[in-house]
Every structure is written in structure tokens, then in C-alpha cells.
C-alpha positions, 0 to 999 in steps of 0.5 A: 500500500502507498504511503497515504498522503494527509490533508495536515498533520502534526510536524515537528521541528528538525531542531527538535525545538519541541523537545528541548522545552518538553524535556525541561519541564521533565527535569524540573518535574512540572508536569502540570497544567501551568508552569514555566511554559505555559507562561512563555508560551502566552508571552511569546504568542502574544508578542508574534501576533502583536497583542498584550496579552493570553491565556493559553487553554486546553482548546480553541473550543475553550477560548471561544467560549472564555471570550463569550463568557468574558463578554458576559453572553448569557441566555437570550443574547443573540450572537451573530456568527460565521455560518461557513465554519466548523461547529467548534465555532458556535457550539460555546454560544450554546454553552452559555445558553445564547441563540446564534444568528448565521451570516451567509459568505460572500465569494471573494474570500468565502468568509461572512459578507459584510452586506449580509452582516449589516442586513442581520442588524436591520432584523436584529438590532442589539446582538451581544457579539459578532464572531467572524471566522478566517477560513481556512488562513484566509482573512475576512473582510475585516476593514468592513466588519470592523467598521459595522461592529464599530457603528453599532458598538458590538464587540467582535470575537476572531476564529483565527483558529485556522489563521495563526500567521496570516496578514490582513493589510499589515496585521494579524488575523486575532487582533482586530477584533476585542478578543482573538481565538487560536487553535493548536490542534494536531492539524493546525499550522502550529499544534501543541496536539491539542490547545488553544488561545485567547488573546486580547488587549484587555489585560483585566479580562485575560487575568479572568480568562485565567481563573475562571479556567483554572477552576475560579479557585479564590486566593485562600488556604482552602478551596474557596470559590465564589464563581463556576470556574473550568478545567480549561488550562493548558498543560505545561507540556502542550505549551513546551511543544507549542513554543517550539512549534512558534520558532518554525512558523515561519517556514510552515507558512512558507510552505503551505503557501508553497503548496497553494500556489503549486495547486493554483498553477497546475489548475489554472487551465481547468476552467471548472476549478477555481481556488479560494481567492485571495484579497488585495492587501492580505497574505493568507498562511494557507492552511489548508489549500482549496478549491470550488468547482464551477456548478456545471462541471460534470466532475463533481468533489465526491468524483474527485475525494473517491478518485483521491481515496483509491491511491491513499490520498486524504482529501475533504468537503468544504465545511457544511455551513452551520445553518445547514446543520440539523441540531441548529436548524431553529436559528436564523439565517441571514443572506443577501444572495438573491439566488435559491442557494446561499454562497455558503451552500454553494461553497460547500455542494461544490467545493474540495479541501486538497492535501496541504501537509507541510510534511508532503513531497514534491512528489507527493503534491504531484501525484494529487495533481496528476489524479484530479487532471486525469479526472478533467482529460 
């Protein structure tokens, strides 16, 4: 059997930056959820994306939801939301008992439309939150949804789980908004093999992020507590792998831009295939390279997932909007698509996600190119 080629798997160091700080941990016996590094590890992420201060936690779940919670989202909030996204987005607005009101795409970068957004304040004029997600690396619109968020004094929550690294008009992703979500999961551009981090300049809310998460343990010689806290810290193991992990981010983006771009000349003369655009002004760290087909193609993405499958190759749909989703099939949905079918519907009905390991040869990448051109022939 041929070695499977990945969608996006963990990928250590060559230095073996990752081991030096696990090994510390080991030989000072912290093994715990806090320590020494996960101390450095907030500092240092919140120096490379430019923002005061984190909390590092045990998922990026668990950062969207310590964000709600810091935004005081309880039941009866509306909370506008990405609907082109992983349920991991929403699924905290759940937790604090809030309703979730979908924002349908816009095609220029497949992330929630700023017409559409401004059309959700006309129904709803006071939601709670807005919770825009950067799919796949790919920023959104955020000069605009800033601008809305602004106008009618909403605060706005990043799901830059999938964007760690990625540039919008000279900034990152995670820092435009009051508070900024990153994952670190196995699949992720950098992964401490399962984590996340909040980020915000609000150094009073991040301190309370910390203790609602270790518990909301009170300063006292007994276990005192005043408020519901959670087992949300990070171990100070996942945080050593994640600090070596940020030394290399630098070539993981490389790379994964590397694998887009290759994807994108190889398919330029396949009028069906389209890949997920890119914005002026923005550098997206790519990770994950995908594409949509034309809705006329007579190759369909299943066509090209089984033909993929048959030579050991990973590949996956584009996430199935959340407004499609049966368990939230009670909330609302909002677009200014004049068609039958929503971008979003359309981006998922039609689009594919390709193999995008940093890990993946030349070779490799170009044998999942030669499958799908067969596919076009």
C-alpha cells in the first residue's frame, strides 16, 4: 500500500525545538497544567501576533467560549456568527445558553459578507457579539466588519483558529477584533496536539480568562470559590511543544503557501476549478489549500475525494455551513444572495479541501495533481 498522503498533520521541528522545552519541564518535574511554559508560551504568542496579552487553554473550543463568557453572553443574547465554519465555532454560544444568528459568505474570500452582516442588524438590532471566522488562513473582510461592529458598538470575537500567521493589510488575523481565538490542534499550522488561545488587549479580562479556567479557585488556604470556574488550562507540556512549534512558523507558512500556489498553477487551465481567492492587501498562511468547482462541471468533489481515496490520498468537503446543520436548524439565517442557494451552500455542494501537509513531497503534491487532471482529460 502507498504511503497515504494527509490533508495536515502534526510536524515537528528538525531542531527538535519541541523537545528541548518538553524535556525541561521533565527535569524540573512540572508536569502540570501551568508552569514555566505555559507562561512563555502566552508571552511569546502574544508578542508574534502583536497583542498584550493570553491565556493559553486546553482548546480553541475553550477560548471561544472564555471570550463569550468574558463578554458576559448569557441566555437570550443573540450572537451573530460565521455560518461557513466548523461547529467548534458556535457550539460555546450554546454553552452559555445564547441563540446564534448565521451570516451567509460572500465569494471573494468565502468568509461572512459584510452586506449580509449589516442586513442581520436591520432584523436584529442589539446582538451581544459578532464572531467572524478566517477560513481556512484566509482573512475576512475585516476593514468592513470592523467598521459595522464599530457603528453599532458590538464587540467582535476572531476564529483565527485556522489563521495563526496570516496578514490582513499589515496585521494579524486575532487582533482586530476585542478578543482573538487560536487553535493548536494536531492539524493546525502550529499544534501543541491539542490547545488553544485567547488573546486580547484587555489585560483585566485575560487575568479572568485565567481563573475562571483554572477552576475560579479564590486566593485562600482552602478551596474557596465564589464563581463556576473550568478545567480549561493548558498543560505545561502542550505549551513546551507549542513554543517550539512558534520558532518554525515561519517556514510552515512558507510552505503551505508553497503548496497553494503549486495547486493554483497546475489548475489554472481547468476552467471548472477555481481556488479560494485571495484579497488585495492580505497574505493568507494557507492552511489548508482549496478549491470550488464551477456548478456545471460534470466532475463533481465526491468524483474527485473517491478518485483521491483509491491511491491513499486524504482529501475533504468544504465545511457544511452551520445553518445547514440539523441540531441548529431553529436559528436564523441571514443572506443577501438573491439566488435559491446561499454562497455558503454553494461553497460547500461544490467545493474540495486538497492535501496541504507541510510534511508532503514534491512528489507527493504531484501525484494529487496528476489524479484530479486525469479526472478533467
Amino acid at each position: 500500500m502507498n504511503k497515504k498522503i494527509l490533508l495536515a498533520s502534526p510536524h515537528m521541528s528538525n531542531e527538535g525545538y519541541e523537545q528541548k522545552f518538553v524535556k525541561e519541564a521533565f527535569d524540573t518535574n512540572w508536569i502540570a497544567p501551568l508552569g514555566e511554559n505555559v507562561n512563555k508560551f502566552e508571552e511569546e504568542l502574544a508578542n508574534y501576533v502583536g497583542s498584550k496579552c493570553a491565556a493559553a487553554v486546553s482548546s480553541g473550543t475553550a477560548a471561544m467560549h472564555m471570550a463569550l463568557k468574558a463578554l458576559d453572553i448569557k441566555q437570550g443574547d443573540i450572537v451573530f456568527c460565521s455560518s461557513l465554519t466548523f461547529s467548534a465555532t458556535v457550539n460555546p454560544v450554546i454553552y452559555q445558553n445564547a441563540t446564534p444568528v448565521f451570516i451567509d459568505s460572500e465569494e471573494e474570500t468565502w468568509n461572512m459578507n459584510p452586506k449580509s452582516l449589516e442586513k442581520a442588524f436591520e432584523k436584529y438590532p442589539n446582538p451581544k457579539a459578532v464572531i467572524v471566522v478566517h477560513l481556512y488562513g484566509t482573512p475576512a473582510k475585516l476593514n468592513e466588519i470592523t467598521k459595522i461592529c464599530k457603528e453599532h458598538n458590538v464587540p467582535l470575537i476572531e476564529d483565527a483558529a485556522e489563521s495563526l500567521g496570516s496578514i490582513y493589510k499589515g496585521k494579524e488575523t486575532g487582533t482586530f477584533g476585542k478578543y482573538g481565538v487560536f487553535s493548536f490542534n494536531g492539524n493546525k499550522i502550529i499544534t501543541t496536539s491539542g490547545g488553544g488561545m485567547l488573546i486580547s488587549n484587555d489585560k483585566e479580562r485575560i487575568e479572568k480568562v485565567r481563573f475562571w479556567s483554572t477552576q475560579a479557585r479564590e486566593k485562600a488556604r482552602h478551596y474557596e470559590h465564589k464563581e463556576i470556574g473550568y478545567n480549561y488550562r493548558m498543560s505545561n507540556i502542550c505549551a513546551g511543544i507549542g513554543r517550539g512549534q512558534l520558532k518554525v512558523i515561519g517556514e510552515r507558512i512558507a510552505k503551505k503557501t508553497q503548496i497553494y500556489e503549486k495547486y493554483k498553477q497546475a489548475f489554472k487551465d481547468i476552467p471548472e476549478i477555481k481556488m479560494q481567492p485571495v484579497a488585495d492587501n492580505t497574505k493568507p498562511n494557507h492552511w489548508l489549500s482549496a478549491f470550488v468547482l464551477d456548478e456545471n462541471s460534470k466532475i463533481k468533489p465526491n468524483d474527485i475525494i473517491d478518485a483521491l481515496e483509491k491511491e491513499n490520498i486524504e482529501s475533504r468537503p468544504v465545511w457544511k455551513p452551520m445553518n445547514m446543520q440539523p441540531v441548529f436548524e431553529d436559528c436564523d439565517f441571514i443572506t443577501t444572495c438573491k439566488e435559491e442557494k446561499s454562497i455558503g451552500q454553494k461553497l460547500f455542494e461544490n467545493g474540495l479541501c486538497l492535501p496541504s501537509d507541510t510534511k508532503m513531497t514534491i512528489e507527493e503534491q504531484d501525484k494529487v495533481i496528476f489524479v484530479i487532471n486525469k479526472l478533467f482529460k
